[in-house]
C-alpha positions as semicolon CSV with decimal commas, in nm:
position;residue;x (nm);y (nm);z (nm)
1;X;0,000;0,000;0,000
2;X;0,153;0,346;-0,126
3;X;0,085;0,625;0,140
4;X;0,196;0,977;0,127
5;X;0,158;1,101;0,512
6;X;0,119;1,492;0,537
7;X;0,142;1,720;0,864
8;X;0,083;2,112;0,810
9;X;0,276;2,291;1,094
10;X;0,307;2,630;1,273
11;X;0,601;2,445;1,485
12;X;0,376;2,331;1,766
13;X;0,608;2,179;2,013
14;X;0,366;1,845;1,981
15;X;0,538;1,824;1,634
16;X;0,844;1,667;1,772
17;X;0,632;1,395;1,968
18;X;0,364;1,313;1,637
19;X;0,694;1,252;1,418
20;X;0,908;1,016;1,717
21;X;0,534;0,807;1,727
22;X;0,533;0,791;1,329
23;X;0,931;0,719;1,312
24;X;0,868;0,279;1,370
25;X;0,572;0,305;1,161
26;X;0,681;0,475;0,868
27;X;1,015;0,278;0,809
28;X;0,828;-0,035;0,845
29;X;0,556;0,064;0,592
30;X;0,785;0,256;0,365
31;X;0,519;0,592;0,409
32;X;0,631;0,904;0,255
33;X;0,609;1,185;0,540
34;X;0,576;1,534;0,381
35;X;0,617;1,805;0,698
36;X;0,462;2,138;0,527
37;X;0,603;2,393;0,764
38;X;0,381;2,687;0,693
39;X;0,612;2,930;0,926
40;X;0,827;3,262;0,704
41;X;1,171;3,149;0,678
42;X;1,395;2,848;0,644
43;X;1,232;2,538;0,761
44;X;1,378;2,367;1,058
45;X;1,574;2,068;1,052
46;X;1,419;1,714;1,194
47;X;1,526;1,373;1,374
48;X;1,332;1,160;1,162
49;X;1,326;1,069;0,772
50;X;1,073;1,318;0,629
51;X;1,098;1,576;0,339
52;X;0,964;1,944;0,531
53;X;0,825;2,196;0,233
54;X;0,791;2,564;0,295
55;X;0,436;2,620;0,353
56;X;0,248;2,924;0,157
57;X;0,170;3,087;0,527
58;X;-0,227;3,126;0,383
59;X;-0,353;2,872;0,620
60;X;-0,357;2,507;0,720
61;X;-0,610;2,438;0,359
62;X;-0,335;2,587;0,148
63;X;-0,059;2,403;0,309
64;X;-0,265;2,086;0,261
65;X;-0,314;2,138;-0,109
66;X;0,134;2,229;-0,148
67;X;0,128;1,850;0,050
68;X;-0,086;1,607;-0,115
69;X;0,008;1,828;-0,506
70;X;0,411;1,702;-0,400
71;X;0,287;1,326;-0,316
72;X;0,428;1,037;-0,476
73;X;0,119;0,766;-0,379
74;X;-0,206;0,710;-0,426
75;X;-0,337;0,774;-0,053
76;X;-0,283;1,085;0,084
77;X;-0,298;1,068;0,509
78;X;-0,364;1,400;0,645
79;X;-0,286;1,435;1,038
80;X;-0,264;1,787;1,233
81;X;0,089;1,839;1,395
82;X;-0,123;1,861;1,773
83;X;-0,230;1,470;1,767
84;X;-0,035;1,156;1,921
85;X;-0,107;0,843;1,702
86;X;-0,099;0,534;1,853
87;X;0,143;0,284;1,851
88;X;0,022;0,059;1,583
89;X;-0,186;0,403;1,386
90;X;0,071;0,295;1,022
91;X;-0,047;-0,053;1,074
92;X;-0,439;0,000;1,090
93;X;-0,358;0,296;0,834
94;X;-0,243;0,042;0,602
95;X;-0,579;-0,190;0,662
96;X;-0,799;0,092;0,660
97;X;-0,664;0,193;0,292
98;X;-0,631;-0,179;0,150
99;X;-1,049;-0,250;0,270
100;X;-1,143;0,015;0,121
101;X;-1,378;-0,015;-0,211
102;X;-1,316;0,115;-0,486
103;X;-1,573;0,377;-0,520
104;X;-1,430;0,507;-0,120
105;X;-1,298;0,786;-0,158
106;X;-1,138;0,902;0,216
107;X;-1,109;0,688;0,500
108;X;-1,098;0,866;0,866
109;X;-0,926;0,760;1,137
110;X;-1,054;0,768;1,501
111;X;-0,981;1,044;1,743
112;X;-0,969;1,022;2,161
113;X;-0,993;1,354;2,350
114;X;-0,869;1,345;2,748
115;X;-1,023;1,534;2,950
116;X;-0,968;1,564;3,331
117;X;-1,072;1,243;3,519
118;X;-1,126;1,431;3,862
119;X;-1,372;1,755;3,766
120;X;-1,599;1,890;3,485
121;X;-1,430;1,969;3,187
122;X;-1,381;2,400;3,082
123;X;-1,573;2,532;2,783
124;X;-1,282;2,499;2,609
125;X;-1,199;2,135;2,678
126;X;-1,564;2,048;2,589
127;X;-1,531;2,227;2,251
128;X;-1,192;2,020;2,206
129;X;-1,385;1,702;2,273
130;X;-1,591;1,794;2,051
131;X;-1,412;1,667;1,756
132;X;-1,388;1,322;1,879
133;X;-1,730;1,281;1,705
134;X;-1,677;1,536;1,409
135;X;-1,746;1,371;1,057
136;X;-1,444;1,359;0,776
137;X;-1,206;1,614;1,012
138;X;-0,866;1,641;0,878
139;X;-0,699;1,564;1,220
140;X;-0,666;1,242;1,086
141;X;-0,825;1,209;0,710
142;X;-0,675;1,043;0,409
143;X;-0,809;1,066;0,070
144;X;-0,706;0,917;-0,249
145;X;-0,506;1,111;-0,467
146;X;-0,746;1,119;-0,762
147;X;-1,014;1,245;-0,537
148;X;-0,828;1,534;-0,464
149;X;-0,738;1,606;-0,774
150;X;-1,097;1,550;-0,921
151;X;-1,215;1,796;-0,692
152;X;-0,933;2,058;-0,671
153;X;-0,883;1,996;-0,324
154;X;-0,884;2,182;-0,016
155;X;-1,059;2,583;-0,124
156;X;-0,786;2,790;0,033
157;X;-1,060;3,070;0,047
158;X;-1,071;2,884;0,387
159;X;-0,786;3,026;0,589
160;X;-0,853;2,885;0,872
161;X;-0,873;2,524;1,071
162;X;-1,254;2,610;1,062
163;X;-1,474;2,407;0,795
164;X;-1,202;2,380;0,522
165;X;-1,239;2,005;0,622
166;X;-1,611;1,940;0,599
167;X;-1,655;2,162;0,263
168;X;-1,371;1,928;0,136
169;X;-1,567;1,643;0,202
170;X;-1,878;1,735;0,060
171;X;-1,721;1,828;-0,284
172;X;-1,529;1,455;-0,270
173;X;-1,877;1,323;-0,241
174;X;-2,047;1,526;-0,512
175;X;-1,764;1,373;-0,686
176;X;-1,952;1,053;-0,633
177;X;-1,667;0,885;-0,405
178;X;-1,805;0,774;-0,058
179;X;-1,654;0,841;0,288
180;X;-1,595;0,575;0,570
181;X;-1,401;0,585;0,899
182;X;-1,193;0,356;0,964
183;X;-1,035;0,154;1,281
184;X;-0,647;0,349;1,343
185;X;-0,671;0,607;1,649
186;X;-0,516;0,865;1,709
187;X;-0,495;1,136;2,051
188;X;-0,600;1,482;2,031
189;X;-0,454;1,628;2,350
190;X;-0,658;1,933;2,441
191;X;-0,386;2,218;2,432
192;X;-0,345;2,512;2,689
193;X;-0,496;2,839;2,572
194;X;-0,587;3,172;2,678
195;X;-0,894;3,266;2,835
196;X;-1,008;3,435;2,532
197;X;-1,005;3,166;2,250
198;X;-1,399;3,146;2,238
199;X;-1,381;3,482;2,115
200;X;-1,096;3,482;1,922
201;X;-1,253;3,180;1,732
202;X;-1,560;3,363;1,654
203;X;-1,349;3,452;1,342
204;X;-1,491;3,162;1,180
205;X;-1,820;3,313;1,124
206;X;-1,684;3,479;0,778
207;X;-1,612;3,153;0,657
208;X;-1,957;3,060;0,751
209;X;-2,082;3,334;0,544
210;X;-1,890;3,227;0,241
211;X;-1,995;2,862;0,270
212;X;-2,337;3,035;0,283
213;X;-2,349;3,221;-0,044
214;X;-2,130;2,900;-0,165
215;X;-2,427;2,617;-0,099
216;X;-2,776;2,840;0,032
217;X;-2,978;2,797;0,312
218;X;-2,922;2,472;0,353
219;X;-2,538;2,472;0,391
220;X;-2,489;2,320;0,747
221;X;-2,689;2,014;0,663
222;X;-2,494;1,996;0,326
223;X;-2,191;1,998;0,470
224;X;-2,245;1,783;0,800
225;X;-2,203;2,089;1,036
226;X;-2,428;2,112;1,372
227;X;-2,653;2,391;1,377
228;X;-2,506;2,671;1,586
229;X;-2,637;2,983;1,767
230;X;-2,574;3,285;1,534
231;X;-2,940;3,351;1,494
232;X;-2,956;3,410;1,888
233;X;-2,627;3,568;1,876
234;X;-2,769;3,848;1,599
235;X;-3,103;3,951;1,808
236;X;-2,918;3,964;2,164
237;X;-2,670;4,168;1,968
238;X;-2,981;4,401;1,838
239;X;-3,160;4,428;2,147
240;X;-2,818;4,546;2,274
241;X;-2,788;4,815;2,061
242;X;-3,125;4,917;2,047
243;X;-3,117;4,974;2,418
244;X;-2,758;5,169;2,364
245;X;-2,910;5,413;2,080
246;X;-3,251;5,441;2,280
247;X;-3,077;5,527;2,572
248;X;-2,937;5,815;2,402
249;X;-3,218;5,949;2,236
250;X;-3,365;5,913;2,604
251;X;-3,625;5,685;2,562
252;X;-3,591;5,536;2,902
253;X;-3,883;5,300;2,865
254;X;-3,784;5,136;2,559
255;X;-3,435;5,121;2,645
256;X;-3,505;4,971;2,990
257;X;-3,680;4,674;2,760
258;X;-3,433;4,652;2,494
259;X;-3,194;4,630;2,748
260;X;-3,379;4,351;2,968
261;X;-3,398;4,127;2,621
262;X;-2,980;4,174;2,611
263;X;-2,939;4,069;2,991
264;X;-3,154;3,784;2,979
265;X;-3,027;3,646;2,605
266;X;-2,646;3,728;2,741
267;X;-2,719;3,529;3,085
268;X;-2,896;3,240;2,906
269;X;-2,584;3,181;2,696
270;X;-2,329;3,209;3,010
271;X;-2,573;2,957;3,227
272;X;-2,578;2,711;2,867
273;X;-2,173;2,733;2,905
274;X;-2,114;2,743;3,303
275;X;-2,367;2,444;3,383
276;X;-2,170;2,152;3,275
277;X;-1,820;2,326;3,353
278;X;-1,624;2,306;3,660
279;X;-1,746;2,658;3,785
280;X;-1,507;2,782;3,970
281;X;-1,438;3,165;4,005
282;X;-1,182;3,192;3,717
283;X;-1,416;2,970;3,459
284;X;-1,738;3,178;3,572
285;X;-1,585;3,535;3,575
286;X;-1,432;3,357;3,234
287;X;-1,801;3,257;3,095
288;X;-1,949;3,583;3,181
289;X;-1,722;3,818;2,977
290;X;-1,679;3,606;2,690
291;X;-2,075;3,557;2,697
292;X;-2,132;3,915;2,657
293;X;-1,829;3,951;2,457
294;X;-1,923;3,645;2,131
295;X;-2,275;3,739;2,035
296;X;-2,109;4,116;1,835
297;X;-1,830;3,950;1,820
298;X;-1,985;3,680;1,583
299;X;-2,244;3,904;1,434
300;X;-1,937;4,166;1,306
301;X;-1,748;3,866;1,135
302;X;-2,042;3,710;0,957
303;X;-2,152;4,051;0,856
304;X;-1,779;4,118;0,737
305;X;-1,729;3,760;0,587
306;X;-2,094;3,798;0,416
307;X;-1,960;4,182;0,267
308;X;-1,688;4,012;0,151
309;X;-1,832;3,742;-0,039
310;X;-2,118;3,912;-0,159
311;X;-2,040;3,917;-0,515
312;X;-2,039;3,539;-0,535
């Protein structure tokens, strides 16, 4: 079985441990290991046999597209630089790839999340675990080579980890190929942040917009994505502003109500994310300002990402 194994990297320090777990596997199957390391400059040295390609620093969709385009086989084995396969992940890759049919186009591998055995897990560890049951997710995807190329591949108007992975998928598809998931595993480790990611991921809301215009009304379901909450995001971010501009036309009464419909949207979405957390002080005080903090935050970008796209 010819396999072409490629890992996108910003130089995560988990890169060093994802490449010493491939090393045994690798030599013993004979895998080609493209690194595409998508940092400016001269690409770093590494311990193990694998060619490293300068990345086009546009995002982790463009890097994928400069990986599988420089492949030598037939499967192409996507993995993220942040995951830890296990110890046997080149032999199962190896069986997933030789079962498949003919007409499958992309096999996934499996995905484990940890989270803390001894309390509740933080918002951001849930939304981590998350992707232990997210459909065709390039943490761990391969795809024959022909598939790619029938489709074009990744649509680096995606620039970010966000999506690029499920809109891949459904093109593959409407290519006619199928999509299975296969029996290798591999750990996602959930990886320290700062108290602000939530917001700072609410960046992916342009690319929503553009897979709107791209695929209608019906885009979500298209593509396999849970529904999320930008509708509620939009009005609490209305009835906030309404109550700001009534307030300063001095309209007391309707700015009192306009501003009772923000409070009680704003402290329905902070209970919906403290509730199954571990609640202590630095998680709620964390929950609170972030909850007030995404529903503008997610309203500007899809407004900007919809502006942007509108002449599609």
């Amino acid at each position: 079985m010819s396999v072409t194994v490629v890992i996108p990297t910003l130089g995560r320090p988990s890169l060093a441990a994802l490449l010493t777990a491939l090393a045994p596997g690798v030599a013993e199957h004979d895998l080609e290991l493209l690194v595409i390391d998508d940092r400016p400059g001269s690409p770093p040295p590494l311990d193990v046999p694998a060619t490293v390609l300068p990345g086009p620093s546009r995002g982790p969709a463009a890097a994928r597209n400069v990986g599988w385009q420089a492949a030598k086989h037939d499967w192409v084995a996507f993995l993220d630089d942040d995951v830890l396969p296990d110890a046997d992940w080149a032999d199962r890759l190896v069986d997933d790839l030789a079962e498949a049919g003919e007409r499958v186009g992309g096999v996934q591998g499996r995905l484990r999340v940890p989270l803390p055995p001894d309390r509740r897990p933080t918002d951001w560890e849930r939304v981590t675990a998350g992707l232990a049951e997210g459909a065709w997710i390039t943490a761990d995807m391969a795809y024959r080579r022909v598939a790619l190329e029938a489709c074009g591949g990744f649509d680096e108007r995606l620039p970010r980890a966000f999506r690029e992975d499920a809109e891949l998928a459904f093109r593959v598809r409407d290519q006619g190929w199928s999509l299975t998931r296969g029996r290798r595993r591999v750990t996602h480790p959930v990886r320290p942040e700062s108290p602000w990611v939530s917001l700072r991921t609410q960046r992916g809301n342009a690319d929503d917009a553009l897979l709107r215009r791209l695929y209608g009304p019906c885009w979500r379901e298209l593509l396999q994505i849970p529904s999320g909450r930008r509708s509620r995001h939009v009005a609490v971010t209305l009835a906030g502003a309404a109550a700001l501009a009534l307030a300063a036309t001095g309209r007391r009464g309707p700015a009192t109500l306009a501003g009772l419909v923000w409070a009680a949207g704003t402290a329905e979405f902070a209970a919906a994310r403290i509730a199954p957390g571990p609640r202590d002080p630095r998680e709620v005080a964390t929950m609170l300002t972030t909850s007030a903090l995404i529903p503008p935050a997610a309203t500007w970008h899809w407004l900007r990402g919809w502006w942007r796209w509108r002449a599609l």
